[in-house]
N, C-alpha and C positions, 0 to 999 in steps of 0.2 A: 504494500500500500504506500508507505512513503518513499521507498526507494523509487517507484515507478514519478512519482510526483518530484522528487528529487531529479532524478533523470530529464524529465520533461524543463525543468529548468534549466537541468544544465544546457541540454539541447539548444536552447532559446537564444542562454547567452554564448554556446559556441559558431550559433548560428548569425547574430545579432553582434554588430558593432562594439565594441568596448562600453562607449559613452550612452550606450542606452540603458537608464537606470531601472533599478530592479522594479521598481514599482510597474513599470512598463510592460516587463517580462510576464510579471504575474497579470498585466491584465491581456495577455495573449491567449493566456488558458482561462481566463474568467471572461470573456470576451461573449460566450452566448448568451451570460446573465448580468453582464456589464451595466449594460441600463439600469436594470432592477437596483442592483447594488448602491452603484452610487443616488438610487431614492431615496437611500439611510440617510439622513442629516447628520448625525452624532457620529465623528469621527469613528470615536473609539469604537462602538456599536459595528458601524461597515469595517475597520480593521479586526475584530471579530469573527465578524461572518463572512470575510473574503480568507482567513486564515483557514477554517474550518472547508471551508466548498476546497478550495487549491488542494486538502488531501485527501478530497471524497474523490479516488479515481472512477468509481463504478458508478458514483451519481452520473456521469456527464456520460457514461455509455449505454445501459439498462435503457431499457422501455420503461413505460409508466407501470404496467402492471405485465401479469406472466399470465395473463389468460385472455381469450378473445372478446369474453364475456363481459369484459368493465372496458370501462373510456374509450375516448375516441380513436376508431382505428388508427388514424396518424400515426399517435401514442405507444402503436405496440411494436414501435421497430428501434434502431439503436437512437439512440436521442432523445425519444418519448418521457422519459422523466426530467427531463430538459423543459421539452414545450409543454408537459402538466403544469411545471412548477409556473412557467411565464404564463400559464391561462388563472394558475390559482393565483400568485402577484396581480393580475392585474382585478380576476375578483375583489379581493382585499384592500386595493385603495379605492375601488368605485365606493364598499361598504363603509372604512373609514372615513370617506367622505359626510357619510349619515351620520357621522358620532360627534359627540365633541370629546376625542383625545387629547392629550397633553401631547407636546413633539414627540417626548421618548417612548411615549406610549405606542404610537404608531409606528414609532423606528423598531420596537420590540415586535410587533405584529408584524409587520414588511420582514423584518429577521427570520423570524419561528417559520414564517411561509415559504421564504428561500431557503433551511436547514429542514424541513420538516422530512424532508424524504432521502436524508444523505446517508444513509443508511438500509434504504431500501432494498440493495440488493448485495447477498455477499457471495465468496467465491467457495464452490464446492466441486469437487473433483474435474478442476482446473475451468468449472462451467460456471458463468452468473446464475446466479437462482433468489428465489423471493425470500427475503427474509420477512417473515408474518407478525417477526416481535418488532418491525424497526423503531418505529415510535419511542419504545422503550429502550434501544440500546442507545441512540443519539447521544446522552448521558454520556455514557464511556466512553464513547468514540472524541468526546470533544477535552474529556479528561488525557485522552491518550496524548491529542494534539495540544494542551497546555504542555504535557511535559515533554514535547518535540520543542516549543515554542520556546520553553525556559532551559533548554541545552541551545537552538538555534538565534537566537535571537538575532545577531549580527549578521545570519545569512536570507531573510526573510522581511524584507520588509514590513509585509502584515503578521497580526499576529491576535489570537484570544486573550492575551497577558491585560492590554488596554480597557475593556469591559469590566464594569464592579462585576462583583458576586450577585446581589439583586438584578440586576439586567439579565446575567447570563441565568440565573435560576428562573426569572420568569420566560427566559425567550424556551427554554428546555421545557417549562411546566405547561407551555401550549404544546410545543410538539408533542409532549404525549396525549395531550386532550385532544390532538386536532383529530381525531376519529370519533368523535363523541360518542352518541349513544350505542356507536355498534365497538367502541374500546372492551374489551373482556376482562379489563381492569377498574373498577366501580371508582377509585381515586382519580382515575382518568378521564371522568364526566368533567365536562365544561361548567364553570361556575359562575363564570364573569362574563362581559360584553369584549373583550378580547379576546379570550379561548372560544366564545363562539363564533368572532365573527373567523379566524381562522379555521375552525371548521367547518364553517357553512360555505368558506370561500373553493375549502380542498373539494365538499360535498359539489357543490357547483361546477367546477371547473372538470371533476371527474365524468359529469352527465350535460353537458353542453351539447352533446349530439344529440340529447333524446330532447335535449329542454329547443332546439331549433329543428331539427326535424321529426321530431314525436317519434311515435312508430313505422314512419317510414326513414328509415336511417338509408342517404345516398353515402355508398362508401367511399367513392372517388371525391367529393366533396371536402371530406377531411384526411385524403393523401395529397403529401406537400410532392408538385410535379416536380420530375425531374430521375 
């Protein structure tokens, strides 16, 4: 996992000019969620959740889901949990538009929504396959890249070290809610107007084909040409 994401940097900058600095680099592999990202106002916040996405290698390759049966066909080829994640971000600021949030509120909601799925899929006998708990491992996964972070720090421009404790515990405690009522974990219900609107955003974004073409689903319609 991080050696591949090491690699990909290194590549960048053996490919890449001297004087291109690193921040640059890293937004070469953050590039299909670039927009989104820099939506975060709060510094520390988006160096957070760019530090975390940069070692999620399997986010950026995985389909949305590992069955034909959910989301938009698009969704079910290499890239798919890429373009959920950019349909459920843009869910998420049309609803926070409805609210009145505080800034960090909304940078913590736009966060949980871009991390909510970076652990979606893991590697088993050398195949990507569904991880069913991910919601729940995100937790570790971002404890792992804090202590990448605090041995790397000089090689990495971003990093999760920047983010309080409260910030990074609420952006973690929507991700495990954002499944809400179908979480098989009862601590994992939605409680607030922020862990819902993240899951009404994921809920949304995963049924947008049915919610625009009902039951007649045109399949060609949600295949990106080419």
């Amino acid at each position: 996992m991080t050696k591949k994401s090491d690699k990909m940097l290194d590549d960048l900058l053996n490919e890449e000019p001297e004087f291109v600095p690193q921040h640059e680099k890293e937004n070469l592999i953050l590039e299909p969620l670039l927009e989104e990202i820099e939506q975060i106002r709060d510094e520390n916040i988006q160096s957070f959740v760019r530090s975390v996405l940069l070692k999620a290698d399997l986010f950026w390759e995985i389909p949305s889901v590992f069955s034909e049966d959910y989301n938009p066909p698009d969704e079910h080829d290499i890239g798919g949990n890429v373009l959920h994640t950019k349909r459920m971000f843009r869910v998420a600021q049309i609803m926070c538009e409805s609210y009145i949030f505080e800034e960090e509120e909304r940078d913590i909601i736009l966060s949980a929504v871009l991390l909510h799925a970076v652990t979606k899929g893991i590697m088993f006998d050398s195949t990507p396959t569904y991880n069913e708990f991910f919601p729940y491992t995100v937790d570790p996964f971002v404890r792992q890249v804090k202590r990448m972070d605090e041995l790397n720090t000089a090689e990495h421009e971003s990093s999760v070290l920047y983010a309080t404790d409260n910030q990074v515990q609420k952006i973690l405690r929507i991700v495990r809610c954002h499944r809400g009522p179908w979480s098989p974990i009862p601590e994992t219900i939605p409680l607030d107007d922020m862990e819902m609107v993240v899951h009404l955003a994921d809920h949304v974004a995963s049924k947008v084909h049915w919610i625009i073409d009902g039951d007649d689903i045109m399949t060609g319609r949600w295949r990106v040409p080419g």
